[in-house]
TIVOPA-774178 format. One line per field, with one value per residue (C-alpha): x, y, z; residue number from 1. Coordinates in nm, 3 decimals, decimal comma, padded with zeros to 5 digits. Layout:
<atoms>
east	c(X;...) $
north	c(Y;...) $
up	c(Z;...) $
k	c(NUM;...) $
</atoms>
This chain:
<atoms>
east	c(-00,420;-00,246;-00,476;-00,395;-00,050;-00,050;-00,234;-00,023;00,304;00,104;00,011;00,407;00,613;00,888;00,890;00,936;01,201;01,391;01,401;01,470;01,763;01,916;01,878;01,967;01,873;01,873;01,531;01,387;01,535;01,436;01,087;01,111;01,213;00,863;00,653;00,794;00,719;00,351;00,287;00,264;00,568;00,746;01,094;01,314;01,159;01,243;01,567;01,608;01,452;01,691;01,974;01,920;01,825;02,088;02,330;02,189;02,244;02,597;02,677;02,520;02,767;03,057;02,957;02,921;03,250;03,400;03,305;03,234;03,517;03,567;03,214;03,277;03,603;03,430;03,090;03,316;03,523;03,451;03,465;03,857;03,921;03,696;03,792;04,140;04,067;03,892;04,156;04,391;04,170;04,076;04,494;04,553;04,240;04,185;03,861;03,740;03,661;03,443;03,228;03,192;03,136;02,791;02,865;03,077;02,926;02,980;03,182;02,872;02,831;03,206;03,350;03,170;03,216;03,600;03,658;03,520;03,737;04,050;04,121;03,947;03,826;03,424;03,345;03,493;03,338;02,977;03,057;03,140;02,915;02,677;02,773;02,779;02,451;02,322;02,486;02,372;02,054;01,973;02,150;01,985;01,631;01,651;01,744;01,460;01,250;01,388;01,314;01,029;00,824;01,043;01,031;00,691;00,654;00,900;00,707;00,378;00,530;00,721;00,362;00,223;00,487;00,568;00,662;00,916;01,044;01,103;01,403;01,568;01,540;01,675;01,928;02,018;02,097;02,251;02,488;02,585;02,610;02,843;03,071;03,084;03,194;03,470;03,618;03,630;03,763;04,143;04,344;04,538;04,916;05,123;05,386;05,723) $
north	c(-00,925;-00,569;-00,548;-00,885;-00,849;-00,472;-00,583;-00,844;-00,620;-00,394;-00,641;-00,873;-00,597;-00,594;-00,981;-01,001;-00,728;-00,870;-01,195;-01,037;-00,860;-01,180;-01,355;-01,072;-00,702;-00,447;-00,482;-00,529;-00,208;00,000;-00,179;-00,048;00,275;00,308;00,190;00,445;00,731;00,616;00,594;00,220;00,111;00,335;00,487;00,431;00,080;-00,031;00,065;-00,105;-00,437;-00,380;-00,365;-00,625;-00,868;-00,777;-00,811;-01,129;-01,253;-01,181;-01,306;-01,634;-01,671;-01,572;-01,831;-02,115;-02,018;-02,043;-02,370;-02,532;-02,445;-02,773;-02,751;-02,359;-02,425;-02,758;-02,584;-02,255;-02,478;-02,355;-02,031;-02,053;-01,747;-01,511;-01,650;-01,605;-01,245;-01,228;-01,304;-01,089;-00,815;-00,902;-00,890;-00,586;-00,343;-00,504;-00,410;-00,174;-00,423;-00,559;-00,208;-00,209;-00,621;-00,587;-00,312;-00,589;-00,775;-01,136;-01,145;-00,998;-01,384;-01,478;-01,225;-01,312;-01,680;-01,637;-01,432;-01,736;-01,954;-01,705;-01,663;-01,306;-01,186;-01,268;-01,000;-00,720;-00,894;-00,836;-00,461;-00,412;-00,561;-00,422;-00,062;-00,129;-00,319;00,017;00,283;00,015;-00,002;00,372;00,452;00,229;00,290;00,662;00,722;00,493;00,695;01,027;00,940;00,755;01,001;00,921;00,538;00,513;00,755;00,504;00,212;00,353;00,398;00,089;-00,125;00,117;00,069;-00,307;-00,363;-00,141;-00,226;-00,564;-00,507;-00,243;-00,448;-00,755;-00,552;-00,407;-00,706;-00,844;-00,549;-00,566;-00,968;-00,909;-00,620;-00,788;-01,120;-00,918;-00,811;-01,067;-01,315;-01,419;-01,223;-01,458;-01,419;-01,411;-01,675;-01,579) $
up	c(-01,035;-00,927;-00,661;-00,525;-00,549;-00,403;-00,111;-00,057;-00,067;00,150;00,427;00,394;00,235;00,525;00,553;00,153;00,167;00,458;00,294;-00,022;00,150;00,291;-00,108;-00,339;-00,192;-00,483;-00,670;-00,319;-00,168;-00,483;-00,456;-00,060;-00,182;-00,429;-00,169;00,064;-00,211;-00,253;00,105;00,153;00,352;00,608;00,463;00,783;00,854;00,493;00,551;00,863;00,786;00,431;00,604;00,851;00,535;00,385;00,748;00,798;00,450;00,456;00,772;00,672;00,407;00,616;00,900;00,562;00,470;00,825;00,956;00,588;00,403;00,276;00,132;00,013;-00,206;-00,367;-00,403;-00,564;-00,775;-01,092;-00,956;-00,792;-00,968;-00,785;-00,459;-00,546;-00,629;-00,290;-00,080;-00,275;-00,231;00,111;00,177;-00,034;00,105;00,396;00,557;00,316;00,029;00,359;00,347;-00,049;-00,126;-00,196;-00,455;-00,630;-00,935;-00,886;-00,563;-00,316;-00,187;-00,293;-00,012;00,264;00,192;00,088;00,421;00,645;00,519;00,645;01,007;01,004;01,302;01,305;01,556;01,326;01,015;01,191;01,246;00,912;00,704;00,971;00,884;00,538;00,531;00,666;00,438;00,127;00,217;00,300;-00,001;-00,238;-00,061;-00,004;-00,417;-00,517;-00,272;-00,421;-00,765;-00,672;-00,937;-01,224;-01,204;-01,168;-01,490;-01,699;-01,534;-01,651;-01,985;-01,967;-01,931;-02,194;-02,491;-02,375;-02,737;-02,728;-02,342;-02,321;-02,626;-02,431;-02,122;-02,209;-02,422;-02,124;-01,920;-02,179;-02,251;-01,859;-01,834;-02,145;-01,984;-01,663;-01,837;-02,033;-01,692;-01,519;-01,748;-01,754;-01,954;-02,226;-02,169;-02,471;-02,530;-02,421) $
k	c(1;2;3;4;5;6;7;8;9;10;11;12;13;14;15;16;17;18;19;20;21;22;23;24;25;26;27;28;29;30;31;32;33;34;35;36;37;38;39;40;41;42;43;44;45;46;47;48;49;50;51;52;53;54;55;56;57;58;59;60;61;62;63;64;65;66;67;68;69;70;71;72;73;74;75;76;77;78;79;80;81;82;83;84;85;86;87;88;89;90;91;92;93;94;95;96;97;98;99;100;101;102;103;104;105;106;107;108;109;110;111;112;113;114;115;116;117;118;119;120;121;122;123;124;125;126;127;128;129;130;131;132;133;134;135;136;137;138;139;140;141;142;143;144;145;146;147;148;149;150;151;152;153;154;155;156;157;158;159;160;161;162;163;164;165;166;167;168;169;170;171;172;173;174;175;176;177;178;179;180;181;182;183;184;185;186;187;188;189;190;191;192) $
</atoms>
């Protein structure tokens, strides 16, 4: 079954990460990134075909936003309070919270959407999330790549001690969902 599925990565690893990149990005950049440290997928195409996924992704969700924004605020309904917060930030940053979006739990598909529906230039939109499609992916890609050693090690010992992993990995997640849910919930105001 490895076998299978290596060769596979080996023979579509840049269409899987580019699609990847478009979807979600960050297990399939740090997936580039190991490849590149064995010697199975080239370090600075990864990170091209990363950050092109990952461009193309976003500006898929900007042009949704733009000329379905009816369709974006119903489809966000339940989630008025992170488009709210994207606008504000969006007003209050300006382009910057373009360049860092993808770094943002829970609002990487949000912005891009929440930005369409303004009258931001699209033009400037594309060289920004360009630029930061680039720096996000070579970051992302080249760490994985740098620690490439280490991961494998805790993979190896991961698969090994199975028993032991899947507890602190789903206590993981669950320790992030739960912080992440903390912070972004409304605050309860106090009665006056």
């Amino acid at each position: 079954m490895e076998e299978i599925l290596v060769s596979l990565i080996k023979e579509y690893g840049y269409p899987i990460l580019f699609i990847w990149s478009i979807a979600e990005g960050e297990f399939g950049l740090v997936m580039a990134g190991l490849l590149s440290h064995t010697g199975d997928m080239n370090l600075f195409l990864s990170i091209f075909v990363g950050a092109l996924g990952g461009f193309v992704g976003d500006q898929i969700y900007f042009y949704i936003g733009r000329y379905n924004r009816k369709y974006t605020l119903d489809f966000f309904r339940d989630h008025r309070r992170k488009v709210a917060l994207a606008h504000l930030l969006l007003r209050k940053y300006g382009w910057p919270i373009i360049f860092i979006q993808r770094y943002l739990y829970g609002l990487r598909t949000i912005i891009p959407m929440a930005i369409g529906t303004t009258k931001y230039d699209n033009k400037q939109f594309a060289i920004i999330n360009f630029a930061s499609a680039i720096v996000w992916a070579s970051i992302t890609i080249l760490l994985a790549w740098f620690f490439g050693e280490v991961i494998l090690n805790l993979l190896k010992m991961a698969k090994a001690h199975w028993y032991l992993a899947i507890p602190i990995f789903l206590g993981a997640i669950g320790g992030f969902y739960y912080l992440a849910e903390k912070y972004t919930k409304p605050k309860k105001r106090k009665p006056v």
